[in-house]
C-alpha angles and dihedrals in degrees: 000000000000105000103212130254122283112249115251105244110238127219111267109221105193084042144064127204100219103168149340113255101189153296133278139183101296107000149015127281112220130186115233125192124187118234100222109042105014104236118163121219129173107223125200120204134171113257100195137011112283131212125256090262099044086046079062097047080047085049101046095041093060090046095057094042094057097045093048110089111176131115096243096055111064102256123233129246135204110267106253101240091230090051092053081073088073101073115122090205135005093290117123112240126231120230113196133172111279115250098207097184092067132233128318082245083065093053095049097048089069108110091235096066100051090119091040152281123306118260100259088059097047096057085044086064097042096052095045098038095042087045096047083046096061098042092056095044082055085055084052094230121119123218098209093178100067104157131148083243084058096046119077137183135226133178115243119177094343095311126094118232125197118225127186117237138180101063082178096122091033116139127217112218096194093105092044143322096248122084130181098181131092153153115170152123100305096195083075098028114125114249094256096062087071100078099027083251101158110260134169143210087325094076079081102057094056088050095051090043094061095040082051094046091048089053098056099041102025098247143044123294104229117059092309097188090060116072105247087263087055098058104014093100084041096055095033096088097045115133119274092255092036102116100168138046122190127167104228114222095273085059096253117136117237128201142202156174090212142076119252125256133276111037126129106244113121123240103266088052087052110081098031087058106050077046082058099047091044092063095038089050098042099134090219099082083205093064098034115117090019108271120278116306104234087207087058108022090229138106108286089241092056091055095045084050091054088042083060098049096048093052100120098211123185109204105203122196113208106209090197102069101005081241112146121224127198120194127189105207136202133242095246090027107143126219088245088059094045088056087047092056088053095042089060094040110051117075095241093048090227103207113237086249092067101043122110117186113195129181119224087259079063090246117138120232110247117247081210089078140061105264088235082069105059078052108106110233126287127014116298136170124252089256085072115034115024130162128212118235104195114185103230094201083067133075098164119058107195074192126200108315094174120073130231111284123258128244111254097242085053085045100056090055090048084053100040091033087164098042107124105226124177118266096248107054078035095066095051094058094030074059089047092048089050089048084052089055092043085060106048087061090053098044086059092050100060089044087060090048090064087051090054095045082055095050089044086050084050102057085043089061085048092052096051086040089054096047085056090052095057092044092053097043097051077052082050105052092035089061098047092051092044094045081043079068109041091043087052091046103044092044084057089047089065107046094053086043094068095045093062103039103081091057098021145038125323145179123180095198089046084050099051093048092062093046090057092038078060093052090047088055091056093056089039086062086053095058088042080056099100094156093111084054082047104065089037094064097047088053083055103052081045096062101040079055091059092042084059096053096048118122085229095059082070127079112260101190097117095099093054095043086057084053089052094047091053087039086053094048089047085062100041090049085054102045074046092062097030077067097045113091096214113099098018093194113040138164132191140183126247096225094118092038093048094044089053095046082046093051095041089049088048089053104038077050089059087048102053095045089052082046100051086042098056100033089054088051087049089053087046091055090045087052090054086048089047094044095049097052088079089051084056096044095051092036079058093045086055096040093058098044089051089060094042093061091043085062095043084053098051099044083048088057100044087054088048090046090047087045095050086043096057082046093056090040083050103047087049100054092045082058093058092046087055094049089051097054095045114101128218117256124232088267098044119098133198102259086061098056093050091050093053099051086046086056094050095046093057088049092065099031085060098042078055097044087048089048094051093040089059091047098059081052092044130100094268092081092058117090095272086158090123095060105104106242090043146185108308077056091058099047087051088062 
């Protein structure tokens, strides 16, 4: 039968054709984007006729993608009216959201990635795959092509979430949960496909175990260089938890229940997840995922999966030793157990006394709070949340002068530099060597980051230290201007004491006690003295300014980034020959790759030593901080009792001059009742008399006037509002 012409594409108007995406299983992916407003849409056309039965897959494919609706499967778009003009045939076309990061294929192929994603990747994908599967298997329909190439990612909010795309080869159960036909990848097809056998959701699990597997450990589980008819009679009769097989350089398989290293999972992640992979990887397709959990309703894999992802994990860096510590904690866990924990796991047991946890702001967690509280939200790796455990009780880090071990297979090229190894096993260890030197840099850069969470802590401590300065210094000033006054006053008082004492009214002991209360002023004047704190503050500030322009306060991470980058174009120049087909066979020694890994590790070695020097000196110069707080608070106690007393002597002196003042009143008064009782003698006239008591009158009338006269000198007329019983008191009396 003629199959009919192919349609001539017209020209859109209101959209470009900027690029082709990809392809998938019966057409091209193109990215459009719209003149005007700039909106991006991936469009999906037929390249070719198709049959009656792949029309139907076309068909099908487009009907399940319009009625799914969840974050983790692309979602599909209205076809544009001006972009249906496109079509090549009488197929519909199918518009979707553009994914502008790229496909997960994209992310595996970095070289540095070649033995696997970080952590935090790794759980991203967890979490967004295992969440798009289930929502397809509720929706009773099975993907059957899952494959990194199938599987894109796109930023939302700042994160970047991963969505499954190409539902060509989908299959929709309503009509029964049994299915014969397929065409997919076959490199993540489940066993049964192979031979059409009938199979069911669980194709999907083996597909997602092997993407999951890949991701962690940078390559396929089961024998990854064969195609899958090559080994599948090799891998059938594996053991029920053997999730990997690898043929060692002599050609034997070997088996295991455990991932590869290296891979970057912490310890507590570990173990759940080869659980996880042993029941997604299980060759009987009955007894893969794990059967149904009767407690969730939900397929036993799937439980294990959310268990994972709830886990709330703390990843400690002990700066002491640049050992790693990941902590699983407990809902009710406390602070003081937390410390424990730490206590019995570092390899100088730090009491809990001396520990010191800081976050990368250079904030330190509150031992108020539940450690799972000072966690940010959701669960993420150690490459992405880390806190900083200090040992108080130090203030020179010696610091790590070994670096990180080296897996065996990067070892025995280190060891037999000149040994002459075939391309293919080669590239797997010269990947695991470039792993090793990816790590050393890393290694370096959290361990800079614990620097810089020191110095931040540090700045904090200035700022605090500086707060206390400038309270001791306003107690300070206020002393020496309040004893400036008494001191002036009471030297007045005494002055215009003695004048009056030989005429007037005296008191020896009154008299002492303002003559100590002088003395006491002088010493006073020594405790409101802070200069020596002083000068020892601003060394200090000097020398947290010249901690902060220091070249090692900066990251010095660039030589070993330019080692990375050589150690990168090694591999690429030998995944460029294991493709070339001359020679077919070829070998190769590791001198190039071995001198790189021995000069990374010489200068990662330089840049630990300048960071443990200057952070030690950064945690010296917080000591001195922390040792001098107690010198200002007591410098402020002092202050304040000194001031205290000051006010006590004053207020003692007021009530004695008010008192000296009512004795001269009364004296004076006595006088006048005298001069009124006295009778006139025979000689006196009355002239005299009135002379006398006018005398007497402007005596008093002048002592008064003086009295009132020193008063208005005295210190009364200063700002004493600050004496306790003050001025609305004073004028009372």
């Amino acid at each position: 039968m003629e199959r009919p012409a192919l349609k001539k594409s017209p020209t859109c108007i209101n959209w470009t054709n900027k690029e082709r995406l990809g392809t998938g299983g019966f057409g091209h992916v193109y990215l459009y984007q719209h003149n005007e407003t700039g909106e991006k849409i991936a469009v999906k056309l037929c390249r070719l006729d198709l049959n009656v039965k792949n029309k139907e897959r076309w068909s099908r494919e487009i009907q399940i993608m319009r009625k799914l609706n969840h974050v983790n499967i692309v979602q599909a778009r209205e076809v544009p009216e001006d972009v249906t003009s496109i079509a090549l045939n009488d197929l519909p076309l199918l518009a979707m959201e553009y994914c502008a990061k790229g496909d997960l294929r994209k992310v595996l192929n970095k070289p540095e990635n070649c033995c696997g994603l970080k952590e935090s990747e790794v759980l991203s994908l967890l979490s967004d795959i295992g969440s798009g599967i289930q929502y397809l298997h509720e929706n009773k329909i099975i993907h059957r092509d899952l494959k990194p190439e199938n599987i894109v990612l796109q930023e939302i909010g700042g994160k970047l979430v991963h969505k499954i795309i190409d539902l060509g080869y989908a299959k929709d159960l309503d009509q029964g949960s049994l299915c014969t036909s397929f065409v997919g990848t076959l490199q993540y097809l489940a066993p049964e496909l192979f031979e059409s056998k009938p199979y069911t959701v669980t194709v999907d699990y083996w597909s997602f175990g092997t993407v999951i597997f890949e991701c962690i450990c940078g390559f396929r589980p089961f024998l990854h260089n064969m195609q899958p008819v090559q080994w599948i009679n090799k891998v059938k009769n594996k053991g029920l938890k053997d999730i990997m097989a690898v043929e060692d350089m002599n050609g034997e398989i070997r088996f295991s229940a455990h991932l590869s290293y290296p891979n970057n999972l912490s310890k507590p992640l570990l173990e759940p997840i080869e659980c996880l992979l042993q029941m997604l990887l299980l060759w009987d397709p009955a007894f893969r995922g794990g059967g149904l959990d009767p407690k969730t309703n939900k397929p036993r894999c799937f439980t294990l999966l959310d268990k994972i992802l709830n886990m709330k994990v703390m990843h400690v860096l002990d700066m002491t030793s640049a050992q790693l510590h990941s902590m699983v904690l407990g809902v009710e866990e406390s602070f003081l157990c937390l410390q424990r924990r730490l206590e019995a796991q570092t390899q100088a047991h730090i009491s809990p006394e001396s520990q010191e946890l800081l976050l990368e702001t250079g904030n330190s967690l509150d031992p108020r709070w539940a450690p799972m509280q000072c966690l940010p939200d959701g669960l993420r790796g150690w490459d992405a949340s880390i806190v900083f455990l200090f040992d108080k009780s130090l203030t020179k880090y010696s610091g790590p002068l070994t670096a990180r071990p080296l897996p065996d297979s990067v070892n025995f090229i280190v060891r037999e530099t000149k040994t002459q190894l075939p391309l293919s096993p080669l590239r797997k260890v010269w990947g695991e060597a470039l792993s090793y030197i990816c790590g050393l840099k890393e290694d370096y850069l959290r361990l800079y980051q614990g620097q810089r969470a020191a110095m931040l802590s540090l700045l904090r401590y200035n700022s605090t230290l500086t707060q206390y300065k400038h309270r001791l210094f306003s107690y300070s000033q206020q002393l020496h201007a309040k004893l400036a006054i008494f001191k002036t006053s009471i030297q007045q008082d005494l002055e215009q004491y003695t004048k009056q004492s030989n005429s007037g009214i005296s008191s020896e002991k009154m008299q002492r006690a303002w003559q100590e209360n002088e003395q006491k002023a002088d010493g006073f004047t020594q405790v409101a003295n802070v200069s020596g704190l002083d000068e020892e503050i601003l060394a200090l500030h000097s020398e947290i300014v010249e901690l902060q322009r220091s070249p090692f306060a900066r990251r010095q991470g660039d030589v070993m980034e330019k080692f990375e980058e050589k150690a990168v174009e090694l591999y690429k120049q030998l995944k460029t020959k294991c493709k070339s087909n001359d020679p077919p066979h070829g070998y190769s020694d590791s001198s190039d790759m071995v001198r790189t890994i021995l000069q990374t590790v010489q200068n990662q070695d330089r840049a630990l030593k300048d960071l443990y020097t200057h952070l030690s000196a950064i945690l010296m110069c917080k000591q001195r901080i922390v040792d001098l707080f107690p010198k200002l608070e007591k410098a402020v106690v002092n202050i304040k009792a000194a001031e205290t007393e000051v006010m006590q002597m004053q207020t003692k002196r007021q009530k004695e001059f008010w008192f000296l003042l009512k004795i001269a009143c009364a004296q004076s008064n006595s006088q006048l009742s005298s001069l009124k009782q006295k009778q006139p003698s025979d000689g006196e006239t009355v002239q005299q008399l009135l002379d006398e008591n006018q005398r007497y009158l402007n005596h008093l009338t002048s002592l008064m006037q003086d009295a009132t006269q020193e008063l208005k000198q005295s210190v009364m007329d200063q700002d004493w509002s600050w004496v306790e019983f003050g001025a609305n008191k004073v004028d009372s009396q």
